[in-house]
C-alpha positions in Angstrom: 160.8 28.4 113.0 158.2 26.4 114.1 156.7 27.2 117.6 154.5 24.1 117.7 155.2 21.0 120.0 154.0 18.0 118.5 151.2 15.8 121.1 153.0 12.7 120.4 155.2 12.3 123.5 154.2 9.7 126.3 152.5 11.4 128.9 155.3 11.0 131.4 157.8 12.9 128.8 155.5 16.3 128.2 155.4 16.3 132.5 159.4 16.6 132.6 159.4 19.1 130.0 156.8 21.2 131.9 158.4 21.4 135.0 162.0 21.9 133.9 160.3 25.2 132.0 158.7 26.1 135.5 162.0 26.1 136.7 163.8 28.6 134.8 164.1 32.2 135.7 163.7 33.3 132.2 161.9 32.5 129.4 162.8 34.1 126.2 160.8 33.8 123.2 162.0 35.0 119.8 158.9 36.0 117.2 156.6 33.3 118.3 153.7 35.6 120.2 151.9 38.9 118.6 151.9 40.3 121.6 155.6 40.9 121.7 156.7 41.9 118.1 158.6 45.4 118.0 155.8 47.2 116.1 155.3 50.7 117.1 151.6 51.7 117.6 149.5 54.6 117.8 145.7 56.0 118.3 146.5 59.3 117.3 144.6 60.5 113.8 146.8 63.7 111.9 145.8 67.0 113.1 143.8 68.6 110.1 142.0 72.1 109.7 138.1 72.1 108.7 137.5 75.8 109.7 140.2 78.6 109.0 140.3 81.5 111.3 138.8 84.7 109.8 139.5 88.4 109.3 138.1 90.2 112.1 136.9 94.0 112.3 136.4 95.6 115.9 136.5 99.0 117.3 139.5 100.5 119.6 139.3 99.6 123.1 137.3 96.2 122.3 138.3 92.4 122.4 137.8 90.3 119.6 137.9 86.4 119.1 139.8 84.5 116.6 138.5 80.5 116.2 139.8 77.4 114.4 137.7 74.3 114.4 140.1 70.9 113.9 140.2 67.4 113.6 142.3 64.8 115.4 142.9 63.4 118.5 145.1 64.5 121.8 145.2 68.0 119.6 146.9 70.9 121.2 146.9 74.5 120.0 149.2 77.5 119.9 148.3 80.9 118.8 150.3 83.4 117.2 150.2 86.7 116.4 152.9 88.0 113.8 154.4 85.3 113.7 155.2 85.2 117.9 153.8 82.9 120.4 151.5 84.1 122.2 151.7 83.2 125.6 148.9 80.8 127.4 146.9 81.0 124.2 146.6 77.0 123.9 142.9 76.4 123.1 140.6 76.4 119.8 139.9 80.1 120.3 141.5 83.3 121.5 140.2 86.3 123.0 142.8 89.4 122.2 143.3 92.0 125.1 141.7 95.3 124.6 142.5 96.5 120.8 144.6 99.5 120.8 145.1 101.3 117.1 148.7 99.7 116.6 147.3 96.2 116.8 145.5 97.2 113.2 147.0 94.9 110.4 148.1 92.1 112.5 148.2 88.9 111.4 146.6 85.7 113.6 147.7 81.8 113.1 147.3 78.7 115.1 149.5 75.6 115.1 147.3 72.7 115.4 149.3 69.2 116.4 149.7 66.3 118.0 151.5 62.9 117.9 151.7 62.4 114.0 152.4 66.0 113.2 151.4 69.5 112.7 149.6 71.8 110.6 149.3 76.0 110.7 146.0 77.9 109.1 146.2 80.7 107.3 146.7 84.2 108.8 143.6 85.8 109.5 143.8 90.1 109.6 142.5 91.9 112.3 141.2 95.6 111.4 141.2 98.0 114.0 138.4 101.1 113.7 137.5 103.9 115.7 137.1 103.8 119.6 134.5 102.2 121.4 132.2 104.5 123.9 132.8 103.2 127.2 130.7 99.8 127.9 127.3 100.8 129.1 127.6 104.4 127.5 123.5 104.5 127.0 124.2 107.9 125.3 125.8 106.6 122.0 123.1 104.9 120.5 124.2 101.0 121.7 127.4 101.7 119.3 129.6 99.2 119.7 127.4 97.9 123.1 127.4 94.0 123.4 124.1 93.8 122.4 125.3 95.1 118.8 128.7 94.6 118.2 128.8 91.1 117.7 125.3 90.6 116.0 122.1 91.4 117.7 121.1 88.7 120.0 117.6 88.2 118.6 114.4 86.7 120.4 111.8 87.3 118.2 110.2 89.2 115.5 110.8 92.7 114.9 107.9 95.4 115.2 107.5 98.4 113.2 104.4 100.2 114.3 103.1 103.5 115.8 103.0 105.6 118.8 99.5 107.3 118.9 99.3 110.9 120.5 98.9 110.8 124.2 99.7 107.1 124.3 103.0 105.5 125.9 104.6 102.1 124.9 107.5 100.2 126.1 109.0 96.4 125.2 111.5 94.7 127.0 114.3 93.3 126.6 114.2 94.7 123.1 116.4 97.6 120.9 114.4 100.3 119.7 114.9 102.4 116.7 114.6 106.3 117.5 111.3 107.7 115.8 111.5 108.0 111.8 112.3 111.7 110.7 112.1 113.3 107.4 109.2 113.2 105.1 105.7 115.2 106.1 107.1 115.0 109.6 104.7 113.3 112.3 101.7 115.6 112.1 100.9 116.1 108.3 100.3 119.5 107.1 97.2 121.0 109.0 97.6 121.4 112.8 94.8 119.8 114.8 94.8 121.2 118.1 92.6 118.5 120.3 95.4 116.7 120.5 94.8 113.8 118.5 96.4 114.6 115.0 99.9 113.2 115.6 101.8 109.4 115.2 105.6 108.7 115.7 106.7 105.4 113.7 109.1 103.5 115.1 110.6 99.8 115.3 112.1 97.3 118.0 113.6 94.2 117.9 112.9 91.7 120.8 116.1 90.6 122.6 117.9 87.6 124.2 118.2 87.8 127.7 122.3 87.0 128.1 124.4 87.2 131.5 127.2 89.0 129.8 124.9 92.3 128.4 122.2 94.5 130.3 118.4 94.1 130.1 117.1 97.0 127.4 113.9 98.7 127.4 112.4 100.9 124.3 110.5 103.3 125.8 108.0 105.3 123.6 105.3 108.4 125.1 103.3 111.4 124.3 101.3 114.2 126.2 100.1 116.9 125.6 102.5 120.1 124.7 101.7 121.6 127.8 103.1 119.1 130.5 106.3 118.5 128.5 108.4 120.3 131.2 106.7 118.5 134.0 106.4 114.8 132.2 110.4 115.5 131.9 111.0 115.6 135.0 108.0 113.2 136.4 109.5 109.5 137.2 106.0 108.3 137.4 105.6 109.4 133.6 104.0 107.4 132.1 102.1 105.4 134.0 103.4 102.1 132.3 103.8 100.1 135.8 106.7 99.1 135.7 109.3 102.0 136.1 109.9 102.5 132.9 110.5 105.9 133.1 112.2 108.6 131.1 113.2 110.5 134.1 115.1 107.7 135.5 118.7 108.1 135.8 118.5 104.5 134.5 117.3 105.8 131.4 118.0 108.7 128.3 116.4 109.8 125.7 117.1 109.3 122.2 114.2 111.2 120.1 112.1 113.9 120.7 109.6 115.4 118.7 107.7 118.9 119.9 104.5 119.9 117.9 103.2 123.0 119.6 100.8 123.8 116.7 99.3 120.4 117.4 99.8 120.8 121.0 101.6 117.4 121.1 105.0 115.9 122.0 106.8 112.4 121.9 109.9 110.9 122.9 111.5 107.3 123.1 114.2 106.3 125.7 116.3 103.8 126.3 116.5 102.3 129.6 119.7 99.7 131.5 118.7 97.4 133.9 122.3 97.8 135.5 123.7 101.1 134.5 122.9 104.8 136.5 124.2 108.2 136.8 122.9 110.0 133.5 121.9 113.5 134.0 119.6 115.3 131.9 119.6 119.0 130.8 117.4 121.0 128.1 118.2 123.9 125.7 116.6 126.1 123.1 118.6 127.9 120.9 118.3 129.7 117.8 118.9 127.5 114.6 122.2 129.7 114.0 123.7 129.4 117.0 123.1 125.6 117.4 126.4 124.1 116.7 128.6 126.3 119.1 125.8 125.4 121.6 126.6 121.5 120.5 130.3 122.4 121.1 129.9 124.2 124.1 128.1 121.0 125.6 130.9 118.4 124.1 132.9 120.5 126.0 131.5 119.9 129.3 131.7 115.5 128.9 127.9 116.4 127.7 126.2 114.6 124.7 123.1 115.8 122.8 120.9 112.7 122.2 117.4 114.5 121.0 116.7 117.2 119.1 113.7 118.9 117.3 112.5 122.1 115.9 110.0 123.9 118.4 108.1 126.8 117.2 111.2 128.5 114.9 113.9 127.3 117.3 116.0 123.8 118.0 115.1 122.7 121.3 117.6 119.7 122.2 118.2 117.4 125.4 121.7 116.3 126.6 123.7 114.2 128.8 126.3 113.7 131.0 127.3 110.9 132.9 128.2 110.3 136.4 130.5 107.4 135.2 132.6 109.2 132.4 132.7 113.2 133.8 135.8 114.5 131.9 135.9 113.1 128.3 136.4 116.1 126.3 133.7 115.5 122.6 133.4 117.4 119.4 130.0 117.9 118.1 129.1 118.6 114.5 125.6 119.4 113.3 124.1 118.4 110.0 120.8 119.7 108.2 120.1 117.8 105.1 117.0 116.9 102.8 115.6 113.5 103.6 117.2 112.1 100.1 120.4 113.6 100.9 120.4 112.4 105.1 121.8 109.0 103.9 125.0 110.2 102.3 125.5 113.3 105.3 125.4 110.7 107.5 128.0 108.7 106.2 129.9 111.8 105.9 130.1 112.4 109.8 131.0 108.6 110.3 133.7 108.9 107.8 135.0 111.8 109.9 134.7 109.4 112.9 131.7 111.0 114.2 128.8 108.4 115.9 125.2 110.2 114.8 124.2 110.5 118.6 120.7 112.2 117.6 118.3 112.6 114.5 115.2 114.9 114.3 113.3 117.4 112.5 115.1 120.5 111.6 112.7 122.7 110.6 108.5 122.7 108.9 109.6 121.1 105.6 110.8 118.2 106.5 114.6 118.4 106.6 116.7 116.4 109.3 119.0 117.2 111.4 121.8 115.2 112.1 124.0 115.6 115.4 127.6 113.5 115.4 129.9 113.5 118.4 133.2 111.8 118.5 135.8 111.9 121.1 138.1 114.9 120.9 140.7 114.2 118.4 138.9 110.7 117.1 139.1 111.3 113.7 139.4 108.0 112.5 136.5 106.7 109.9 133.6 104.5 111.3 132.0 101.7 109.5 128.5 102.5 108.2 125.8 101.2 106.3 122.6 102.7 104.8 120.3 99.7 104.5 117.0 99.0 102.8 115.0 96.4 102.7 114.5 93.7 104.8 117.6 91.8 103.5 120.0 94.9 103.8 118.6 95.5 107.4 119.1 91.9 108.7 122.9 91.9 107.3 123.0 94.9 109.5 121.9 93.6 112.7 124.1 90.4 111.7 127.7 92.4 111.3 126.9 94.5 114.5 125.8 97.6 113.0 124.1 99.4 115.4 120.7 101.5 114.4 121.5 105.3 114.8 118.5 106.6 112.8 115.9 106.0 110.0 115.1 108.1 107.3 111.8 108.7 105.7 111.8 110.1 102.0 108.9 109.5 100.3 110.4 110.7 97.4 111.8 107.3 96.9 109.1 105.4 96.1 110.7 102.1 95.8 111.5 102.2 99.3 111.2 105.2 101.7 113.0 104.1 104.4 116.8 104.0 105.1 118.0 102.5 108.3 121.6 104.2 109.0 123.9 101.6 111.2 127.3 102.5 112.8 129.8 100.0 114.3 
């Protein structure tokens, strides 16, 4: 059909023809305009997958995220979890409720479409571990805190150095490791009694300030032996400036080291910007009757956080916590060479024990270990024993939190062993 009129009529001819099509109600045109072929037309790209979600590890009591990243346009998303809907769970990510232990082994998919179809990723496991101390539990060694449990939210280099006797430190917002134990101890092997013979190594790892976690200070100090009752108890101890303070309830301590011979001690703390309420008692007990002491103490919602070997005794600080006053905890206690702390350590995790303390058990260098889990918590923790700094930073990375390092200078490819728990 040809839609073309021909310019060849007189003038007064192509004026009738336009006014008699003016006239009409209707015009119909059969295939002669683009504009008005029956084509159907759409912007919409298929929905495709570029980023599967992943397997997913978290302790009890925690949320975890599962994530798809997808191409297309108008895309719309819908979770499931075995296999079921999950209700409102319509964007690119999903946040789970708090994790209980039946949710372990369940399977997480998305549906991914839009006009021109849809496409489901592949099931991604979610593995359920041990129970989570309560959020803001400063007594468990950041285990499982935010600033851990999903990788440590660097800001800067990390710092391995020494606290020199009578001296105090403190870095914040930062994580710092609990003084290395083990080898040769802090003080070598002849006491020096003006108290200068003594240094505590230690690390810390600068933080990122985030709205979601609380501002951590690493606190390190040392007097002399003789004002260790009265520094424990002084909030203006020591005089850093900025009330970073052992003492505070803000605060508890997470290594202590007593060297009467030298006339020395040292601790580290950690300190929360927003939590309060931990109380602080102090024990000495003979070695022997150490763990029903540790029992006794689990038994009372108490944790022991420090520990170390005074004078032929084990002199240990623990804590309760206004916040958490009738969690019943076991408590098992540990001595092991430094070459065999590594593999004790995992032992107690294993058992479902967080390592909640490290320090010197006695004048040869042997450690002791202190784990406390919730009564009945007997399911296995992850751990790692890292060396190195490659084996460290993939333990910061998976959210392994630093519950002690080990010093054998036995090993002389590397002495040091960090131990992380999730």
């Amino acid at each position: 059909m040809d839609c073309s009129t021909p310019n060849t009529l007189p003038s007064r001819a192509r004026f009738a023809l336009l006014m008699i099509a003016l006239s009409w109600t209707a015009v119909v045109v059969s295939g002669c305009s683009p504009s008005h072929r029956n084509v159907p037309y759409t912007s919409d790209t298929p929905a495709a997958i570029s980023n599967q979600p992943v397997d997913e590890t978290i302790p009890m009591g925690l949320s975890v995220t599962f994530a798809v990243t997808a191409s297309g346009s108008s895309l719309q998303y819908q979770w499931q979890k075995d296999g079921a809907a999950i209700a409102g769970a319509t964007s690119s990510s999903y946040v789970t409720p708090a994790t209980t232990y039946a949710d372990t082994g369940s399977s997480y998919t998305v549906t991914v479409s839009n006009a021109n179809g849809m496409v489901t990723s592949n099931g991604a496991t979610l593995t359920v571990t041990a129970r989570a101390p309560m959020t803001g539990d400063l007594r468990f060694q950041q285990v499982d805190a935010l600033s851990t449990v999903n990788g440590w939210g660097t800001a800067g280099v990390a710092l391995t150095t020494n606290l020199p006797a009578r001296a105090a430190q403190d870095f914040y917002p930062s994580l710092g490791t609990s003084f290395y134990v083990g080898s040769n101890g802090s003080c070598g092997t002849t006491p020096v009694t003006d108290g200068t013979g003594c240094s505590w190594e230690f690390s810390e790892v600068p933080l990122a300030v985030s709205s979601s976690s609380p501002t951590l200070l690493a606190g390190y100090g040392s007097d002399v032996f003789e004002d260790f009752q009265m520094d424990l108890q002084n909030p203006a101890w020591p005089a850093l400036g900025n009330g970073a303070s052992p003492a505070s309830a803000q605060s508890v301590i997470t290594a202590l080291d007593l060297e009467p011979a030298d006339v020395l001690f040292a601790l580290s703390w950690v300190q929360s910007s927003d939590q309060t309420g931990f109380n602080l008692t102090q024990n000495t007990v003979a070695p022997a009757a150490l763990q029903a002491a540790a029992t006794q103490e689990g038994a009372g919602s108490r944790v022991i956080t420090a520990i170390s070997y005074n004078a032929g005794q084990i002199t240990y600080l623990s804590y309760g916590w206004q916040a958490d006053t009738s969690t019943i905890y076991e408590s098992e206690i540990v001595t092991a060479s430094p070459t065999n702390a590594p593999t004790a350590a995992a032992g107690l995790a294993a058992q479902g024990f967080i390592i909640t303390a490290t320090g010197s058990a006695d004048g040869n260098g042997n450690v002791l270990l202190v784990g406390t889990r919730v009564q009945g918590d007997i399911m296995p923790r992850p751990f790692m024993a890292a060396q190195g700094s490659a084996e460290i930073q993939t333990m910061m990375q998976q959210g392994y939190a630093n519950v002690g390092v080990i010093l054998d200078l036995s090993n002389q490819l590397d002495p040091y062993t960090y131990l992380g728990e999730r």
